[in-house]
Structure formats: C-alpha cells, structure tokens
C-alpha positions as CSV (number, residue, x, y, z in Angstrom):
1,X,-19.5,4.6,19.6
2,X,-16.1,4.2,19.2
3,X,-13.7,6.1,17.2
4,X,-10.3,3.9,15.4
5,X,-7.3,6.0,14.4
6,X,-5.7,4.1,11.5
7,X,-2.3,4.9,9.5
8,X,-1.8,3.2,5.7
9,X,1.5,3.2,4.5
10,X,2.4,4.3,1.4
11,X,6.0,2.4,0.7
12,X,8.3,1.8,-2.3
13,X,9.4,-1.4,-1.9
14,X,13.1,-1.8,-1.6
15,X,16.4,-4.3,-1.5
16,X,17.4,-6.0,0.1
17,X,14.0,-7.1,1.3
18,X,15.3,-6.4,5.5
19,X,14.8,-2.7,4.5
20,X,11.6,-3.3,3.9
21,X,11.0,-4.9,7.2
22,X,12.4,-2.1,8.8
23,X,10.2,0.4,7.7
24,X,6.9,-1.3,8.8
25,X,8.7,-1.7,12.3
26,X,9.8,1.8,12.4
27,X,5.6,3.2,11.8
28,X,5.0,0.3,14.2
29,X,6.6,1.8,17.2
30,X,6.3,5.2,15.8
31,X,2.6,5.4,15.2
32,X,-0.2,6.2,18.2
33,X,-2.9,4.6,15.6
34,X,-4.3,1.5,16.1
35,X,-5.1,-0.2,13.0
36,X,-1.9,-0.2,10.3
37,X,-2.0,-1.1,6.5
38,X,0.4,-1.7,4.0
39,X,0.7,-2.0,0.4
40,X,0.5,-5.2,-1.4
41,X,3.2,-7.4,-1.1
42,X,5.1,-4.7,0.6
43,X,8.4,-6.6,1.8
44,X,9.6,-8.3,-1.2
45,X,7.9,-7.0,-4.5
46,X,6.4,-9.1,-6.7
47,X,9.9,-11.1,-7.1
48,X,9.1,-13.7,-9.1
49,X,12.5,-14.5,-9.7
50,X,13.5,-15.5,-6.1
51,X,10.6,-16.5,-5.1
52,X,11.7,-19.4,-2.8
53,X,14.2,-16.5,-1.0
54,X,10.7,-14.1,-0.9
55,X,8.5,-17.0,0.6
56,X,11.1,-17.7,3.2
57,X,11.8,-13.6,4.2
58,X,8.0,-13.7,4.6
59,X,8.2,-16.7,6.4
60,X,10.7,-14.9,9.0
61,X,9.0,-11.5,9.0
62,X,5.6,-13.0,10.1
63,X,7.1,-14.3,13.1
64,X,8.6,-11.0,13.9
65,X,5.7,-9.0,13.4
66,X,3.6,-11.6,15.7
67,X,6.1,-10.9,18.4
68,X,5.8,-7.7,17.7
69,X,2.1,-6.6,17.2
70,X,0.1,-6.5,20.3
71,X,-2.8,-4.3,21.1
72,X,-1.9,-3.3,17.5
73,X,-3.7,-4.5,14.4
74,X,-1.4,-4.8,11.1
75,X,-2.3,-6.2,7.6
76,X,-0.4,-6.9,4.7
77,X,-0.1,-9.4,2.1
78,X,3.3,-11.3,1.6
79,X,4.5,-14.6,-1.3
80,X,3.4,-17.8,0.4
81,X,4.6,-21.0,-0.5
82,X,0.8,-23.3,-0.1
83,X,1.0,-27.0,-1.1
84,X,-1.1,-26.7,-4.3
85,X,1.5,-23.6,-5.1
86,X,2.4,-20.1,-4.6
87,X,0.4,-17.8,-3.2
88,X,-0.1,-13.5,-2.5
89,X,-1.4,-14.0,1.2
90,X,-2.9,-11.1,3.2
91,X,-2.2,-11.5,6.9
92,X,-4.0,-9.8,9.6
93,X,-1.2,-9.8,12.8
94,X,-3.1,-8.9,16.1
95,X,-2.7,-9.8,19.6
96,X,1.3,-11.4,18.8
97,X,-0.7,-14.0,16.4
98,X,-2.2,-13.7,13.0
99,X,-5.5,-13.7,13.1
100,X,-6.9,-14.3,9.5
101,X,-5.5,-15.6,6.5
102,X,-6.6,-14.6,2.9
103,X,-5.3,-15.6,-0.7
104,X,-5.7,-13.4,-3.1
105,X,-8.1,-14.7,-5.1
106,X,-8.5,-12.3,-8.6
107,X,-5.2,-12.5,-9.7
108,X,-4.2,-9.9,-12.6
109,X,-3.8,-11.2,-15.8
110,X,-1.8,-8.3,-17.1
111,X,0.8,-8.5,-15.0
112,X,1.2,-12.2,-15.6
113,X,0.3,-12.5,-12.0
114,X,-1.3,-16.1,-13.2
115,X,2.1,-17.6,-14.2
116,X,3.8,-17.2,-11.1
117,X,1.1,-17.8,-8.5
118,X,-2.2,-19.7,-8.2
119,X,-5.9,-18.2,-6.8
120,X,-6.8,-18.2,-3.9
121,X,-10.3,-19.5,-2.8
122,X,-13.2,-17.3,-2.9
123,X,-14.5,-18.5,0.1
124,X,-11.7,-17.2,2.0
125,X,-12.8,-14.0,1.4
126,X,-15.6,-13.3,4.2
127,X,-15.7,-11.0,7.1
128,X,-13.5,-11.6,10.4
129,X,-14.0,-9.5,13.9
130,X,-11.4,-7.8,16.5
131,X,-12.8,-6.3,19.3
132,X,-16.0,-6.4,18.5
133,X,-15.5,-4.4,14.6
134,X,-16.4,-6.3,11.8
135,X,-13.3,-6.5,9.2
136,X,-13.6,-7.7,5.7
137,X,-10.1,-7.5,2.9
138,X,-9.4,-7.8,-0.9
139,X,-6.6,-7.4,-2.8
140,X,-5.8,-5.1,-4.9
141,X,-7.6,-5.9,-8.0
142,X,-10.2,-7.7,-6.5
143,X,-12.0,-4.3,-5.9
144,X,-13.3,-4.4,-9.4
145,X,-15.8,-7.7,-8.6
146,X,-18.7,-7.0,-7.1
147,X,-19.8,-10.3,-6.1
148,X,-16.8,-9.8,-3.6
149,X,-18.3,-7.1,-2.4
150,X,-21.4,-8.7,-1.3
151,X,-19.3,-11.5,0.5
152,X,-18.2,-8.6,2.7
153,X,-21.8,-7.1,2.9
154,X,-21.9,-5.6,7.3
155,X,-18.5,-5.2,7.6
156,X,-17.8,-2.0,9.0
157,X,-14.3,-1.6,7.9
158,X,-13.0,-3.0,4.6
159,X,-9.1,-3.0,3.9
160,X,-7.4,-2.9,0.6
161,X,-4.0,-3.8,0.1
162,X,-2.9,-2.8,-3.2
163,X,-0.4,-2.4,-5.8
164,X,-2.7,-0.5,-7.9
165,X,-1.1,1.1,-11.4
166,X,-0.8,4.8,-12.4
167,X,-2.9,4.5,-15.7
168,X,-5.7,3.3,-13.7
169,X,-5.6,5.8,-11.2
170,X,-8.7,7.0,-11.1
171,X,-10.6,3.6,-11.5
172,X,-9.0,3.1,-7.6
173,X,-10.4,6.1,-6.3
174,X,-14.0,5.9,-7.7
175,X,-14.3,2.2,-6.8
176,X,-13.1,2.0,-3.4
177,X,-15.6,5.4,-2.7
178,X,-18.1,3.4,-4.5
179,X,-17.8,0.4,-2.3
180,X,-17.8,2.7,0.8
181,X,-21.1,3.7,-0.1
182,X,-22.7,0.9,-1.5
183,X,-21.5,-1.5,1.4
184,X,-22.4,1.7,4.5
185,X,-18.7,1.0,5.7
186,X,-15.6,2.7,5.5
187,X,-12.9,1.3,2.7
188,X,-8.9,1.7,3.3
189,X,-6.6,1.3,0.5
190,X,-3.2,1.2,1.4
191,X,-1.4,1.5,-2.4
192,X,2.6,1.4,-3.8
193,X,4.7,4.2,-3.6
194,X,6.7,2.6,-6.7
195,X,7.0,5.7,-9.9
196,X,4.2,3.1,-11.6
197,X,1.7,2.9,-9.5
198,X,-1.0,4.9,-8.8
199,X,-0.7,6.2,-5.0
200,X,-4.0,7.1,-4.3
201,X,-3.5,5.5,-0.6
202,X,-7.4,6.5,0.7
203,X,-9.7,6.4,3.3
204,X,-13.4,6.9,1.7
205,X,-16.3,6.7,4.4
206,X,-19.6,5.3,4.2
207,X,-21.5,9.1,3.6
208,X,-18.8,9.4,0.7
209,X,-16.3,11.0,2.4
210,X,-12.5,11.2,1.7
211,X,-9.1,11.0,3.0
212,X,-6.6,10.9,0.0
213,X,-3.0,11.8,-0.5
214,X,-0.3,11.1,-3.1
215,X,3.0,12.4,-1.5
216,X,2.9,11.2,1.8
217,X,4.3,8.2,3.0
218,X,2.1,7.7,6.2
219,X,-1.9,8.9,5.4
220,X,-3.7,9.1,8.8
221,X,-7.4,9.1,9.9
222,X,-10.0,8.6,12.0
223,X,-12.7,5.8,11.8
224,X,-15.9,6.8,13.4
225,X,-18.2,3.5,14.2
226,X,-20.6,5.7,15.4
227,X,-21.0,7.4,11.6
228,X,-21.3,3.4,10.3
229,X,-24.5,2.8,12.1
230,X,-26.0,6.2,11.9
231,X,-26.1,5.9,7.9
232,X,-27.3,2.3,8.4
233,X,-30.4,3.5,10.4
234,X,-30.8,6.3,8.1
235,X,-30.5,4.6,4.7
236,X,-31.9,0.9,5.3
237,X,-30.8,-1.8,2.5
238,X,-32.5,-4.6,3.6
C-alpha cells in the first residue's frame, strides 16, 4: 500500500499579508512531501478590520497557488467573501485547481468569530478523494463535535487546519488522537505558531500513534495507507 510523505506548517502569521504568501511558496518548492497543510487562516489573520483587503489577498493568492500546485496537494483556509456573507473557507489546491471547498461551519463563539463571519453548511463537510485516498477536513474548533466526526466516517486521512489556543492545549492533542482512533484513519493538525496559541501541530495515526512538535516550523511524516486498512481488518466497526 502506498506510503504519503506530508509536511504541516507551523507559521506565525505576519504583515503585510505577501509575507505570508511567501512562506507557503518557499515549503512549496522546498519540500519533497506531497501532501502540505497550513494553519488556519494562515495569510492574513483573523483581520477582521480589513476584511474586504483580506478577502481580496485571498482572492489573489488562490490563483497563485493554483498555478502553482501541481502534483502537489495543499490545504488551507483563507476570509471569503460568499453572497449570504463572510466566510473562513478551507481550500484543497491540487492539480493547478482547487479541488474542494469547505466553510467552516463551528464557528467560535469566544473569539467573537460569530460577529464577523457566518457558518458554513454542515453538509459541506463530507469526504473528498485524490488519487484514489479518501480525504475528509474540519476547522479548527470543529474537532470538538462528534457528529462531524461521523460525517467523515472511511476517510483515511483527516486534516485540521487550526488556530487552536494555548490554554486549551491539551484538549487538541487528546482529541485529534481520539478521532484517529475512533475514525481508524490518520488525523493532521496543522496549528498557529502565534505566542497564544497552542502549537501542538500533530500527526496522530489510527493504532494511536504520534508525531508532535512545538518548536519547529515544518513537522514532517509519513502516512502509511497500508497501516489504515490493516487496523480496519483487525478491529471491524461495522
């Protein structure tokens, strides 16, 4: 079965915004791996202030990154201007096009994510295949529902965006293991590097294994397919 190197970035975001933008394309021609995650709303922040300026930098940087990315997958989430409202929008970039769209559909009430931006529909959330791998994504503070985590029941690789905080550090950790297990796939959580967030940038397995660092600013590891279905045949769930 086949083995998938994958790289999560760990980044602080940065102004102006094009900084950001340059880091992502720097790991992008840098890095041999070939599935890349960054943190949650990695290129402009949470700016709530400018958000017209952040939709339209994300705007920009989407069609950069599509004629960029090629053999290549990347995932992030970016502000997105929908017509019912704003919107924190993961995109998965893959083959020079984006090849699935997701809202973010928890939003966080303590960070008053609710009066800037509107949720995103549940049904959005669902799994989505690349070469034959089946993908499934939340955001961030999504990981805490567990309904969601049925919706992406047989995915074998589930990818977290986050911009998780440092007082709930270890509620990231347990749950993305947790899910890892529960759901037989492998979880990556790609999290802030900003001083209040928690880090914690992961890669948990399905047989509860763990990648995690804190310091680094590019976490790198191996998934094994082959691992995915050997637990499945071992330990059936349905």
């Amino acid at each position: 079965m086949k083995t998938i190197g994958a790289t999560l970035l760990q980044l602080n975001n940065q102004k102006p915004y094009e900084r950001n933008l340059q880091k992502i394309l720097h790991y992008l021609d840098r890095e041999k791996s070939e599935l890349l995650v960054a943190p949650e709303v990695c290129l402009t922040d949470y700016d709530y202030d400018h958000l017209p300026e952040a939709v339209a930098f994300g705007e920009e940087t989407e069609r950069i990154l599509c004629e960029k990315v090629g053999e290549k997958i990347l995932v992030l989430t970016r502000l997105a201007k929908r017509p019912e409202g704003y919107v924190n929008e993961a995109i998965v970039i893959h083959d020079h096009r984006v090849v699935h769209r997701q809202a973010k559909h928890r939003l966080f009430l303590l960070g008053e994510e609710d009066k800037h931006l509107i949720p995103g529909s549940a049904e959005e959330i669902r799994p989505f295949e690349i070469n034959g791998i089946r993908y499934g994504l939340m955001i961030c503070f999504e990981l805490r529902y567990k309904e969601l985590w049925k919706r992406l029941e047989g995915c074998d690789v589930i990818l977290v965006p986050s911009q998780w905080g440092l007082p709930r550090k270890r509620h990231l950790e347990i749950l993305a293991r947790a899910l890892g297990v529960m759901n037989q796939c492998y979880v990556l959580v790609a999290n802030s590097a900003r001083a209040d967030m928690a880090e914690s940038t992961l890669i948990a397995s399905p047989n509860g294994g763990l990648i995690l660092e804190d310091m680094k600013e590019a976490i790198r590891g191996e998934i094994d397919l082959g691992l995915v279905k050997k637990i499945r045949r071992y330990i059936r769930m349905n």
